[in-house]
N, C-alpha and C positions, 0 to 999 in steps of 0.2 A: 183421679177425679175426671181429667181430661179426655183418658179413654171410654169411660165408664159414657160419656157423654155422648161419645161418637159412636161407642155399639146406640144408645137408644135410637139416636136418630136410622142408622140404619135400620133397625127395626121399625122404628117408624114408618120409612117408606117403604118395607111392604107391606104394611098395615093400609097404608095410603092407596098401594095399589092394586090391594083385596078389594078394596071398598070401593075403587070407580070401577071395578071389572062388575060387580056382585051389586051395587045399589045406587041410587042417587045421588051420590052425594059431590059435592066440589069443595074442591080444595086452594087455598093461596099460599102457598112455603117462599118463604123470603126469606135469602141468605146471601152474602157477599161473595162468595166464591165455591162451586162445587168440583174443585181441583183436589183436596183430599179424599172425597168420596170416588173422584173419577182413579184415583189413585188406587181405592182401596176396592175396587172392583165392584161395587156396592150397587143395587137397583136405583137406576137416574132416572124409571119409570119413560124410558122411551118410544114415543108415538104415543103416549096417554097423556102428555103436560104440554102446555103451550109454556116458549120460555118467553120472556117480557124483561127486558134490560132498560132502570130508572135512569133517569140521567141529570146532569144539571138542568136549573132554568134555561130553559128556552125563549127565545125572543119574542114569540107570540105570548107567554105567561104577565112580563111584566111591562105594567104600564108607564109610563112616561120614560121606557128604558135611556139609562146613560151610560153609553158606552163607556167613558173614561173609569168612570165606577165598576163597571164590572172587569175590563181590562185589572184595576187594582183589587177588586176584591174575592173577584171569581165568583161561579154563578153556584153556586151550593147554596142554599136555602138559608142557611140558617149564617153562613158568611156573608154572603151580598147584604143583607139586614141590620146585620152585627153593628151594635155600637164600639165594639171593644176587639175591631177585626186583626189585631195584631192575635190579643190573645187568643181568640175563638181556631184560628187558624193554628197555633202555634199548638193549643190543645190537641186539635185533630190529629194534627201531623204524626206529636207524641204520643197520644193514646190508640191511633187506630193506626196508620201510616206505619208505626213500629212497634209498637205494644200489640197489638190483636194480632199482625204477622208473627210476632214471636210464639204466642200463645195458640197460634195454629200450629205450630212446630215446621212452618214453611223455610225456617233459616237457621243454621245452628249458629251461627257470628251475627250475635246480631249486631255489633258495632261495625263491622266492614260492611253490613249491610244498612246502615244509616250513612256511613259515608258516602255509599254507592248511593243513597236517593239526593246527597248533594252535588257529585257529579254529575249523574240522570240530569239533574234540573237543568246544568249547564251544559248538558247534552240535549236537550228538548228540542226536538222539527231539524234536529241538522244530523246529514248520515251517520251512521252507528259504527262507531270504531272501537271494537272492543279489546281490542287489545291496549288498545291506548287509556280505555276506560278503567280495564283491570290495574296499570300500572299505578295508575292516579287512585286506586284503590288498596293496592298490595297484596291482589289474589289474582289467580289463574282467570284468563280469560272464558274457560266454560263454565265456571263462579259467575259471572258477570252475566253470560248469557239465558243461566238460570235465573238470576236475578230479575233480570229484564221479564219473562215471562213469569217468573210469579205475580208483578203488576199488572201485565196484561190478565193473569185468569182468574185476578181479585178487580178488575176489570177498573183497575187505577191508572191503565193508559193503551195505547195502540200503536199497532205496527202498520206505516204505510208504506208499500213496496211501490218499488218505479214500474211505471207505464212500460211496457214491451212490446215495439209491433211483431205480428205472425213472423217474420221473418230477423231472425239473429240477426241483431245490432251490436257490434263489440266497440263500437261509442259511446254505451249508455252506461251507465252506475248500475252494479247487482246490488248494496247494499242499502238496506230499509232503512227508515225515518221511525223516530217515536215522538209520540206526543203524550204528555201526559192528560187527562180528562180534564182538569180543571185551571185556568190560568191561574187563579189565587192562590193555588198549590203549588204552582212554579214560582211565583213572589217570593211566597215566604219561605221555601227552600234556596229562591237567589237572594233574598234579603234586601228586595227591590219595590219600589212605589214609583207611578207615573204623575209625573203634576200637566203634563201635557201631552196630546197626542202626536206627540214628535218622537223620531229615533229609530233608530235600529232597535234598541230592546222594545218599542211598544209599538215597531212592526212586527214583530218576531210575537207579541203576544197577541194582535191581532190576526196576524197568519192562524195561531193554536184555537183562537178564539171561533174565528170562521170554518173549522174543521170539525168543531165539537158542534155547532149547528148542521151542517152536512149531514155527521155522523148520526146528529139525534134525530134528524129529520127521516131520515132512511129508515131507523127503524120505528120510529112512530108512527109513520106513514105507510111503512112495510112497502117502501120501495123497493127494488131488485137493482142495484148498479153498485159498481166497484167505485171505491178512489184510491186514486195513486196519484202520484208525483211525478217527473219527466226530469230527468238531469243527462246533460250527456258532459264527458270525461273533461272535455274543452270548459265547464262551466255555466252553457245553458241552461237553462233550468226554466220548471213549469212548478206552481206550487202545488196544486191539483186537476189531475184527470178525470174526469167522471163518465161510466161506462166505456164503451168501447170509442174512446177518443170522442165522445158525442159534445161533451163541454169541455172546455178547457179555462182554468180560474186563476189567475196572476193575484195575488193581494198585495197592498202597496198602501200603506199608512202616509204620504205622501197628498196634500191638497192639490198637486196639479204633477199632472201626469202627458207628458211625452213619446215619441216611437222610441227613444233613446233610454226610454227609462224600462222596454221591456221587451229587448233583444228574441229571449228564450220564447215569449208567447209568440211574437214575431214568428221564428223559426219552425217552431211548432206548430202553428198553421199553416205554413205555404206545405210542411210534410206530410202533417194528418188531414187536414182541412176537416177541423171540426166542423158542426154545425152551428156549435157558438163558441166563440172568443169574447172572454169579459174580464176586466180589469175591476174588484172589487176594492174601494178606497175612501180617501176622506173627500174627495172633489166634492165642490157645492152642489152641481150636478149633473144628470145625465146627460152624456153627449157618446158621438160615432167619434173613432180615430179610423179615418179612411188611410189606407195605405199605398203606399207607389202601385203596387201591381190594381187597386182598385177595391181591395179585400176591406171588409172592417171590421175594427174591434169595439165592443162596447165598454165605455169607462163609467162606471157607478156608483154612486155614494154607495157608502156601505148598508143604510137603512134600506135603500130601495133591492139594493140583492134579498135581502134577509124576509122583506117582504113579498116578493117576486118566490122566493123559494119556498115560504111555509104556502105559498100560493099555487105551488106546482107549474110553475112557470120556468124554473132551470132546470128540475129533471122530474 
């Protein structure tokens, strides 16, 4: 039945791409991932399709946004809403998360691959150690890195690689960061709720949270710039780089914010000297951290980035 399914579609799409070579006509094909078709060598109709990648709610969609809320519920449409957001989430996870991947035929275990999406979780935004991940799994670590990208090309999460200048730096970290797409999907994989906007884990969800607006903005906007991260071997770190060292973005769940609280951006400017240093956070508001040598940073509630950025004002 399965296959029978995948021959039509690919016949489908060169029927799709008779039709815009030969007539008028357009088309919309929506699908979660075309990793089996790229697999199976099949017409992707290249340079005749625009691709379009959906993403969660976005900060401009909803009105009277609260942050705390969507930190715990995540921005999916039909979660954020949700009366009954344990279970609406807990569905998804099972019926699409590991059911649709199995019935794509993307994993033959599928239970060390459910295990893997509860380590993942508690691997989310922090470097990728796969060997450590596979133990904590009980398979090979090229298992695990397969794993890893079948989320990314079901487009359930992303790889951010570190910042590199032109010039080899063997201070810096080679190994990437994943973030999954949705904070409400890392919850209820960590089996975790915020009642306030305090902590390491609801920095750690506001970091994910501030990434997937980045991300959506870029290609909503069809902006052109990279993001990456900046970590060097000592511990510095930068959470994002955007373009060629142009912004540089600390986030810090934190209401008051000091030079002491942000060493890495520090460092990272006196080396790259972006053109902006910003500290995105809960401070009540806008203010300069002037620094000894005279440089500054800017410290910003978190509303005003998010507006400043659907405003094309950060990149």
């Amino acid at each position: 039945m399965y296959e029978t399914a995948c021959n039509r579609i690919y016949t489908l799409l060169d029927e799709v791409h008779w039709l815009i070579e030969n007539s008028s006509a357009y088309f919309i094909l929506c699908g979660s991932s075309a990793r089996k078709l790229k697999k199976a060598g099949v017409n992707l109709l290249g340079g005749r399709a625009w691709r379009y990648e959906f993403f969660p709610l976005v900060y401009p969609e909803i009105a009277n946004f609260d942050l705390l809320h969507a930190l715990n519920y995540g921005l999916i449409p039909s979660h954020y809403s949700a009366q009954h957001w344990t279970k609406t989430v807990k569905s998804y996870i099972n019926d699409y998360l590991k059911e649709e991947i199995r019935a794509e035929g993307l994993v033959r275990n599928l239970r060390s691959f459910a295990q893997f999406l509860d380590v993942a979780a508690f691997s989310n935004g922090e470097l990728l150690n796969y060997t450590n991940i596979a133990r904590d799994c009980a398979v090979d670590a090229k298992t695990i890195k397969e794993y890893f990208q079948i989320l990314v090309d079901t487009l359930l999460g992303y790889y951010i690689y570190p910042y590199k200048d032109k010039v080899k730096r063997e201070d810096l970290v080679a190994s990437p960061k994943f973030y999954f797409f949705d904070v409400g999907v890392v919850n209820m994989l960590k089996k975790r709720t915020f009642s306030e906007l305090k902590g390491i884990e609801a920095g750690a969800a506001l970091e994910n949270y501030i990434l997937m607006e980045l991300w959506a903005y870029r290609a909503l906007c069809e902006k052109e710039f990279d993001i990456h991260f900046w970590r060097t071997n000592s511990g510095l770190e930068v959470d994002f780089v955007l373009g060629d060292a142009e912004v540089a973005i600390e986030v810090k769940i934190s209401s008051s914010i000091s030079s002491s609280d942000i060493h890495g951006l520090i460092a990272f400017q006196n080396e790259y000297k972006p053109k902006t240093s910003l500290v995105v956070s809960c401070v009540p508001r806008q203010r300069k951290l002037v620094l000894s040598n005279g440089q500054s940073i800017d410290i910003m509630p978190w509303r005003n980035f998010l507006e400043m950025l659907w405003q094309g004002k950060i990149m």
